[in-house]
PAVOMAR-837519 format. One record per residue (C-alpha): chain; x, y, z. Coordinates in nm, 3 decimals, padded with zeros to 5 digits, m for minus. Example, Ala and Ser with C-alpha at 12.3 -4.5 7.8 and 13.67 -1.06 7.14 Angstrom:
BEGIN
[site A, [01.230, m00.450, 00.780]];
[site A, [01.367, m00.106, 00.714]];
# end
This chain:
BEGIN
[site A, [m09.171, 01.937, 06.423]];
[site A, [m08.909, 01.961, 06.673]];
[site A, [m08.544, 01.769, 06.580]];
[site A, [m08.522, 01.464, 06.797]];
[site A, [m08.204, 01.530, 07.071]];
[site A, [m07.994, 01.292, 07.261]];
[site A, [m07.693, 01.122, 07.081]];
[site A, [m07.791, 01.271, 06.711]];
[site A, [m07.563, 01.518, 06.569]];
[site A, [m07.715, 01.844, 06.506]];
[site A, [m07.700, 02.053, 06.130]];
[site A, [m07.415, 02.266, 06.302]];
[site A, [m07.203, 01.902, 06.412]];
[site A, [m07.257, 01.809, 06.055]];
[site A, [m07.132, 02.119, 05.863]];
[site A, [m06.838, 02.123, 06.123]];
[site A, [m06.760, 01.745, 06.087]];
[site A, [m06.763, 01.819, 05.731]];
[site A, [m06.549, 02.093, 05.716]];
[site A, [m06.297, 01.931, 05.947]];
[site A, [m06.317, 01.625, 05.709]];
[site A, [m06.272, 01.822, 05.423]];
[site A, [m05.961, 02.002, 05.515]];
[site A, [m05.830, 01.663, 05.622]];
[site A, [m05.801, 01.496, 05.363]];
[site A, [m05.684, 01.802, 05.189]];
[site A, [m05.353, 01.777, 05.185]];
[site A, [m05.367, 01.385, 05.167]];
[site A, [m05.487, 01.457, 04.814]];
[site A, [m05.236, 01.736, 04.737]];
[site A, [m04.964, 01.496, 04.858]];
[site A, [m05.121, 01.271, 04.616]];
[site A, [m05.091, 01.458, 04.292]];
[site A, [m04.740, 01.577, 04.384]];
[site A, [m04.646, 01.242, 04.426]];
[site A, [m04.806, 01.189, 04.063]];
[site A, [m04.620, 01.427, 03.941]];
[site A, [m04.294, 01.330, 04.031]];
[site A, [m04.351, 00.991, 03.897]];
[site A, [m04.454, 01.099, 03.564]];
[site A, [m04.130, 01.370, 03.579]];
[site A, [m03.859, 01.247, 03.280]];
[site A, [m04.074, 00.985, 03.123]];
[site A, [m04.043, 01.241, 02.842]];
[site A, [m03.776, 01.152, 02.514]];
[site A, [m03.510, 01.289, 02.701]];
[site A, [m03.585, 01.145, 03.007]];
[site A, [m03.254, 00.853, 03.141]];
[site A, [m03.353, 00.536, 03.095]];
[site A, [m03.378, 00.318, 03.393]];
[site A, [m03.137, 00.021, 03.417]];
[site A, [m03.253, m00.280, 03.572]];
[site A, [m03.079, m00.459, 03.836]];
[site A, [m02.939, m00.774, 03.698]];
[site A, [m03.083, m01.066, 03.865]];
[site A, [m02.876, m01.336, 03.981]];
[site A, [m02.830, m01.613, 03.778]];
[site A, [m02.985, m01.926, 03.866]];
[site A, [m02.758, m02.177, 03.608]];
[site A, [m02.556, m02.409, 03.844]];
[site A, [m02.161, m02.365, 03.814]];
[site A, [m01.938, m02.595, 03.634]];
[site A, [m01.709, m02.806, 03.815]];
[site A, [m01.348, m02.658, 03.826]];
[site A, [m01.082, m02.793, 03.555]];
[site A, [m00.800, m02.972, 03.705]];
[site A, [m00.568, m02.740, 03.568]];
[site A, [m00.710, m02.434, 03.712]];
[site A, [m00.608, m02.314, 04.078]];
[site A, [m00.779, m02.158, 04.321]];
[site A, [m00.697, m01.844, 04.257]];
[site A, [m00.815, m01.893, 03.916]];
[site A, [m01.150, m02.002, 04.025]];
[site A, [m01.173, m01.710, 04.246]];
[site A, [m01.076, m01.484, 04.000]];
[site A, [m01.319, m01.594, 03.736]];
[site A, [m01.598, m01.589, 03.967]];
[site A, [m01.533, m01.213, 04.002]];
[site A, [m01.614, m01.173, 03.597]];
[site A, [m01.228, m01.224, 03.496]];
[site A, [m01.066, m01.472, 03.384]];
[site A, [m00.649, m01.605, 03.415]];
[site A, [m00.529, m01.872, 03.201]];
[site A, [m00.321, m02.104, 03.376]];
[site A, [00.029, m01.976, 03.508]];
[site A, [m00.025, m01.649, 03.380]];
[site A, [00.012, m01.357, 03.566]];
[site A, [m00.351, m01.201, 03.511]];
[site A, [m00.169, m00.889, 03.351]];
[site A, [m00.186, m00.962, 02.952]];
[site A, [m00.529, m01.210, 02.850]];
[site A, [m00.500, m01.117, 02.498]];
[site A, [m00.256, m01.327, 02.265]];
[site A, [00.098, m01.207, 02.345]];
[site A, [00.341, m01.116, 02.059]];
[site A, [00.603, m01.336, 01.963]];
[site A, [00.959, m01.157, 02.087]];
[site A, [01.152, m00.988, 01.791]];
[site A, [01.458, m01.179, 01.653]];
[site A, [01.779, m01.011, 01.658]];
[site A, [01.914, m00.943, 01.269]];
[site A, [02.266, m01.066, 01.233]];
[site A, [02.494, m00.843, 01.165]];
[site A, [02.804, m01.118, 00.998]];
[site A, [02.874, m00.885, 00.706]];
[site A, [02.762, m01.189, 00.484]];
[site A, [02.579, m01.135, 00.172]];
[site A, [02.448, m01.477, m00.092]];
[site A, [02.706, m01.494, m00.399]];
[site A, [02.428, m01.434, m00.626]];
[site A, [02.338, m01.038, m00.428]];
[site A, [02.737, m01.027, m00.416]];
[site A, [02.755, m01.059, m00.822]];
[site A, [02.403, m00.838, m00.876]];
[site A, [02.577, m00.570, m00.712]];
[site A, [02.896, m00.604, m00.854]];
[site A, [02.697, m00.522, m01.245]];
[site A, [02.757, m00.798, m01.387]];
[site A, [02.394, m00.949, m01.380]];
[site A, [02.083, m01.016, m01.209]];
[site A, [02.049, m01.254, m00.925]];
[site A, [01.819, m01.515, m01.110]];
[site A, [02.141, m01.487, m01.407]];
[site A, [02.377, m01.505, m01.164]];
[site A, [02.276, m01.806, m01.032]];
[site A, [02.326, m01.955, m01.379]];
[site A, [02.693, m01.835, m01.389]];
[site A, [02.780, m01.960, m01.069]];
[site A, [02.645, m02.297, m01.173]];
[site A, [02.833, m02.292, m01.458]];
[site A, [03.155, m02.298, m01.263]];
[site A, [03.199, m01.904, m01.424]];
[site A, [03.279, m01.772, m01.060]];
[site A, [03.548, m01.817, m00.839]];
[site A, [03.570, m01.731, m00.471]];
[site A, [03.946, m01.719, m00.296]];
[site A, [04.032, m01.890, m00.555]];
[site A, [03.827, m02.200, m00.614]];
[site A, [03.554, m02.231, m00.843]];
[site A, [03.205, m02.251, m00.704]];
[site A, [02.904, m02.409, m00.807]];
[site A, [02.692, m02.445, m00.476]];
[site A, [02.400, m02.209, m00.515]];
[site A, [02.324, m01.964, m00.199]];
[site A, [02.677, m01.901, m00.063]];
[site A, [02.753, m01.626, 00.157]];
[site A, [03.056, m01.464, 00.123]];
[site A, [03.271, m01.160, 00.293]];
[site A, [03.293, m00.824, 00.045]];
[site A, [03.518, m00.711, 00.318]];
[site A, [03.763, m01.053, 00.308]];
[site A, [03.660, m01.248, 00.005]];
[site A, [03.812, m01.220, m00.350]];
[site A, [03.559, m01.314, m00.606]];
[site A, [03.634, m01.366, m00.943]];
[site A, [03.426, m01.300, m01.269]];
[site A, [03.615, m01.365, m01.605]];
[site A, [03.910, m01.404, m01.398]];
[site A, [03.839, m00.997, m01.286]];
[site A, [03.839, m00.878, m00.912]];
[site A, [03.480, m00.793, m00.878]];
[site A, [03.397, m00.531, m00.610]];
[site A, [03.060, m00.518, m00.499]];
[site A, [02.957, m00.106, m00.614]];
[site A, [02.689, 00.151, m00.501]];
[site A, [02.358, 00.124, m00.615]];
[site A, [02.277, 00.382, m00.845]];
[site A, [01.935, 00.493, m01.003]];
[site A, [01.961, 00.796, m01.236]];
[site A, [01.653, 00.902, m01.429]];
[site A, [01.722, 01.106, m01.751]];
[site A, [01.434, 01.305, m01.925]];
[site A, [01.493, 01.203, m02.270]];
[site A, [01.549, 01.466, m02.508]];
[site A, [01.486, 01.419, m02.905]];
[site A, [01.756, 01.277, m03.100]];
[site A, [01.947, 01.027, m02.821]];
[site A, [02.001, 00.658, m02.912]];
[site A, [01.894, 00.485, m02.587]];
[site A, [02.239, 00.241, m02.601]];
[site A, [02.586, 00.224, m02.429]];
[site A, [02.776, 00.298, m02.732]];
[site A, [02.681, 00.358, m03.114]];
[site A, [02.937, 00.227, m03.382]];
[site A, [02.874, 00.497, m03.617]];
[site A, [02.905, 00.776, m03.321]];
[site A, [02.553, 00.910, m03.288]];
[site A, [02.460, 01.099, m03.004]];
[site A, [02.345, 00.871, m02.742]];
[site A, [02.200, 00.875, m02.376]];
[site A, [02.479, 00.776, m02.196]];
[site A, [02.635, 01.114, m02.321]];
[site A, [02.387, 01.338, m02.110]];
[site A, [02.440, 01.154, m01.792]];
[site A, [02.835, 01.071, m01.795]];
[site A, [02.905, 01.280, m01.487]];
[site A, [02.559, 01.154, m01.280]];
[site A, [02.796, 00.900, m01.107]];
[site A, [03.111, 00.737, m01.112]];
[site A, [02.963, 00.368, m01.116]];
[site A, [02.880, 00.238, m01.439]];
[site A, [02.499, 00.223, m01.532]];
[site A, [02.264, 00.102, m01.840]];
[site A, [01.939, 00.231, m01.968]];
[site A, [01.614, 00.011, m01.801]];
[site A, [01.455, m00.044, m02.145]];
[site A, [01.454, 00.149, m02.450]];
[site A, [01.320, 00.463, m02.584]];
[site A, [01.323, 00.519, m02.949]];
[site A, [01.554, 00.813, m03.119]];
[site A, [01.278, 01.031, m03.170]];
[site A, [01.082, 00.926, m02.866]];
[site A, [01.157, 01.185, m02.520]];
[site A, [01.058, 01.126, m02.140]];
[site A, [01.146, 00.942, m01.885]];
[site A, [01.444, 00.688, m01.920]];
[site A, [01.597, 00.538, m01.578]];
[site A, [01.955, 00.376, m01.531]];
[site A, [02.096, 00.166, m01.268]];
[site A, [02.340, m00.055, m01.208]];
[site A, [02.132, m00.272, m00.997]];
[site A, [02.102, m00.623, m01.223]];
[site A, [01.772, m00.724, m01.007]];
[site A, [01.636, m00.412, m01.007]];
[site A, [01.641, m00.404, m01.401]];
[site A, [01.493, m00.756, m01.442]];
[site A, [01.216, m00.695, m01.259]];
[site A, [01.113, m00.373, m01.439]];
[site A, [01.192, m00.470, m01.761]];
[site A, [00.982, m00.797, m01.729]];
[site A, [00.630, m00.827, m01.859]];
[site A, [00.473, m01.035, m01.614]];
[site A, [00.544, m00.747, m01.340]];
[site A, [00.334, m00.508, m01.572]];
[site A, [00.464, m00.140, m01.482]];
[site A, [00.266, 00.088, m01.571]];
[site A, [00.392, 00.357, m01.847]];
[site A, [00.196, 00.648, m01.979]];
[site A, [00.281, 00.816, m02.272]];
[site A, [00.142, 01.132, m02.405]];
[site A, [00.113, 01.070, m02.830]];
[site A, [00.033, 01.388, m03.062]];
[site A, [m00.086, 01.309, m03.454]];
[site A, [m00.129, 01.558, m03.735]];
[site A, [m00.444, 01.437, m03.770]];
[site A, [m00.825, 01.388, m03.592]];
[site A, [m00.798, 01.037, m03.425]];
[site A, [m01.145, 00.880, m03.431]];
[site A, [m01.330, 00.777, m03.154]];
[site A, [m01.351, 00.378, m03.273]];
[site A, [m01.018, 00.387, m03.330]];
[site A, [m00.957, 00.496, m02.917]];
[site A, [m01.206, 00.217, m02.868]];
[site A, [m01.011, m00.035, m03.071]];
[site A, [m00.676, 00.035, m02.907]];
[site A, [m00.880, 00.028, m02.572]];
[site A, [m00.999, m00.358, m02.644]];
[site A, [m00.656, m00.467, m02.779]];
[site A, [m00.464, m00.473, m03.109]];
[site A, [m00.266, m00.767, m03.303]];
[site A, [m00.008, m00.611, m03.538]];
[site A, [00.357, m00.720, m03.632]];
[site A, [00.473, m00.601, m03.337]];
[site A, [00.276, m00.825, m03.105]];
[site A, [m00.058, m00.784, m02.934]];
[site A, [m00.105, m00.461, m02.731]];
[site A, [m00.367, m00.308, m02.561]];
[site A, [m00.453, m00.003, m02.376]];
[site A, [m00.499, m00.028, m02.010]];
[site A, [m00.650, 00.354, m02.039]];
[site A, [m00.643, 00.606, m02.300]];
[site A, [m00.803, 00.947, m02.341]];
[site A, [m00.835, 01.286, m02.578]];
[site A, [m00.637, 01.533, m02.317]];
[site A, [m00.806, 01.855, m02.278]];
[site A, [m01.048, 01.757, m02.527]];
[site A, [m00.811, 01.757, m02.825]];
[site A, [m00.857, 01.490, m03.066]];
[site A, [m00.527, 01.529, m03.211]];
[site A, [m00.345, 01.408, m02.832]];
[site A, [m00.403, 01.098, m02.670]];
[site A, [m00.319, 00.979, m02.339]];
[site A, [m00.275, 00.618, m02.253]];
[site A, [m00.075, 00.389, m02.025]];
[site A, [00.050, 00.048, m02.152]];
[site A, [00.222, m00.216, m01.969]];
[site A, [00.427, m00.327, m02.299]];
[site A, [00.849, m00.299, m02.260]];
[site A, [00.864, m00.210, m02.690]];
[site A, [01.001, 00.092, m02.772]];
[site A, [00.821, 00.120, m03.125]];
[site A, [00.528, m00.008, m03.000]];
[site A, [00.352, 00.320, m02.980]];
[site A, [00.438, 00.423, m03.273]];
[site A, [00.298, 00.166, m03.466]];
[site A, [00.015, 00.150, m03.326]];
[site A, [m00.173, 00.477, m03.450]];
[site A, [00.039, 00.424, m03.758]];
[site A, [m00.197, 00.067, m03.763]];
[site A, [m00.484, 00.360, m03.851]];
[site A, [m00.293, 00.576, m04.101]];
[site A, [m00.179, 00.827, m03.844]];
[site A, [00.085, 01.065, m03.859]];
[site A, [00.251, 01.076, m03.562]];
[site A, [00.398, 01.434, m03.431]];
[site A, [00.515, 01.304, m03.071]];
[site A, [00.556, 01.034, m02.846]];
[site A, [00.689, 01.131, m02.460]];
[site A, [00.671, 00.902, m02.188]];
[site A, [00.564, 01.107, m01.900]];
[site A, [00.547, 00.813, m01.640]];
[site A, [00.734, 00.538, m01.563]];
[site A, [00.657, 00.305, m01.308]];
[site A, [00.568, 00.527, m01.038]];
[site A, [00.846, 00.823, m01.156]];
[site A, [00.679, 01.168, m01.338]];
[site A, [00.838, 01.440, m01.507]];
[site A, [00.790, 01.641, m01.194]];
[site A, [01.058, 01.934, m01.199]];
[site A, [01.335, 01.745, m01.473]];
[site A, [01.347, 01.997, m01.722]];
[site A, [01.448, 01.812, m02.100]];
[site A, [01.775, 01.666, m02.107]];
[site A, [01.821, 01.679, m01.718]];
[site A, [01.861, 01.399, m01.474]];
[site A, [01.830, 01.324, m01.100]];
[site A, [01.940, 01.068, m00.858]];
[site A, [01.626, 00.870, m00.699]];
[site A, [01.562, 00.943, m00.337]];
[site A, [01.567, 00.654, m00.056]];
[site A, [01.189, 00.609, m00.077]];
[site A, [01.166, 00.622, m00.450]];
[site A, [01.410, 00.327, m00.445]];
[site A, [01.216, 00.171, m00.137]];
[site A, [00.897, 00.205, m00.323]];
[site A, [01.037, 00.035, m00.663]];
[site A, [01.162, m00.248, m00.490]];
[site A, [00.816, m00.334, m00.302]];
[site A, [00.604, m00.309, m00.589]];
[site A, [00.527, m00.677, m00.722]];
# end
């Protein structure tokens, strides 16, 4: 049957529309995927995150203060902020200016007479207000004068006092040394190893018994001792105690929980065996006593061998040989004079 004609396409217009079509839309597809693949490039792990524009607030603005100015508006509208008559330079608190030290000479009676030797300042405060002092001349009594040391005379036992050098000598303590000034019946004492340290005149900061060695420290700073020597300050000593025999281990626990004997209560603020030897003990006490230590392991029967006091305060042994002293440097002073 023959194919009807006139405006019908023929099977040859068909397969040529088609192709035509075909390749048309082609690269209309291709364009397609490639633009599907850039969008799904870099939504990976690694891929940047996309920030979001911010959009625009829609909260009404506050009415300006009366003590803001224009410029302050402005400024804060632009994300900073000025308070009023500043400069815009510094928004943070500013620092308070540094105060010039004066530099009068003056020192308080009570430093004046700490320096001088003769006692600490909390002491000397009691002398001067027992009328004991006298300044040009005249007696005083008013606590927390100032006087000259360049200009002033000021008298102690009607003596010229002259305020001296601090000096801080520490002296590791050989055997066989009384820890005082002077001994009636002329025993070796400390003050005999350490009578060319210095030409001031110093005392021993505590005591160490005769047969007790280690650390010992002199000064002739009267506030300086006070404040080591007292117990409510608690500096820290550790001593390093060898017996004859075994010490037990509920014995260490005992002297670790606190002791009553004649003495007075003590207790151990640590103590170990050191290097595993049960015949040496390690501990630190706060305790001023010189016998203290002693007595303690002689509460359990103990014969004790040695006692040495290898710290004191925050001094060590460190290169003093026995019987040898040294001078304190600047910031072992600074150091001793901060702790509280």
């Amino acid at each position: 049957m023959p194919r009807p004609t006139g405006n019908k396409k023929s099977d040859k217009d068909f397969r040529s529309d088609k192709r035509s079509k075909s390749s048309a839309d082609k690269p209309k597809r291709d364009s397609h995927e490639a633009e599907s693949k850039r969008g799904t490039r870099g939504t990976g792990r690694n891929a940047p995150v996309r920030k979001s524009e911010p959009k625009p607030s829609d909260k009404p603005r506050r009415a300006p203060k009366s003590w803001e100015k224009k410029e302050d508006r402005e400024d804060k509208t632009r994300g900073g902020f000025k308070r009023p008559g500043s400069t815009g330079k510094h928004l943070g608190r500013r620092r308070p200016e540094p105060v010039a030290k004066s530099n009068d000479g003056l020192m308080r009676l009570n430093r004046f007479l700490s320096n001088a030797g003769i006692a600490s300042r909390r002491d000397a405060d009691k002398l001067i207000e027992l009328g004991l002092v006298k300044v040009n001349g005249k007696v005083v009594t008013e606590l927390g004068m100032k006087v000259d040391p360049r200009v002033d005379i000021v008298k102690y036992d009607d003596k010229n006092l002259k305020p001296e050098k601090l000096q801080y000598v520490l002296l590791n303590k050989p055997k066989d040394y009384l820890t005082t000034s002077e001994d009636p019946l002329e025993r070796k004492t400390v003050m005999h190893l350490i009578h060319d340290a210095c030409k001031e005149r110093v005392y021993p900061i505590g005591r160490l018994d005769r047969l007790t060695t280690g650390l010992l420290l002199f000064t002739n700073d009267g506030e300086m001792a006070r404040r080591l020597t007292s117990p409510k300050n608690g500096f820290p000593k550790l001593y390093h105690v060898e017996t004859l025999e075994k010490i037990r281990g509920e014995h260490i626990d005992a002297i670790r929980e606190g002791l009553k004997l004649e003495e007075g209560f003590i207790k151990a603020e640590e103590i170990s065996l050191v290097n595993g030897d049960p015949r040496q003990v390690g501990l630190r006490i706060n305790s001023s006593k010189d016998k203290i230590i002693k007595a303690v392991f002689e509460h359990f029967k103990y014969t004790v061998k040695k006692v040495d006091r290898v710290m004191f305060a925050s001094l060590t042994k460190r290169d003093l040989p026995r019987g040898r002293y040294r001078h304190l440097s600047e910031t072992e002073v600074n150091f001793l004079k901060m702790i509280r």
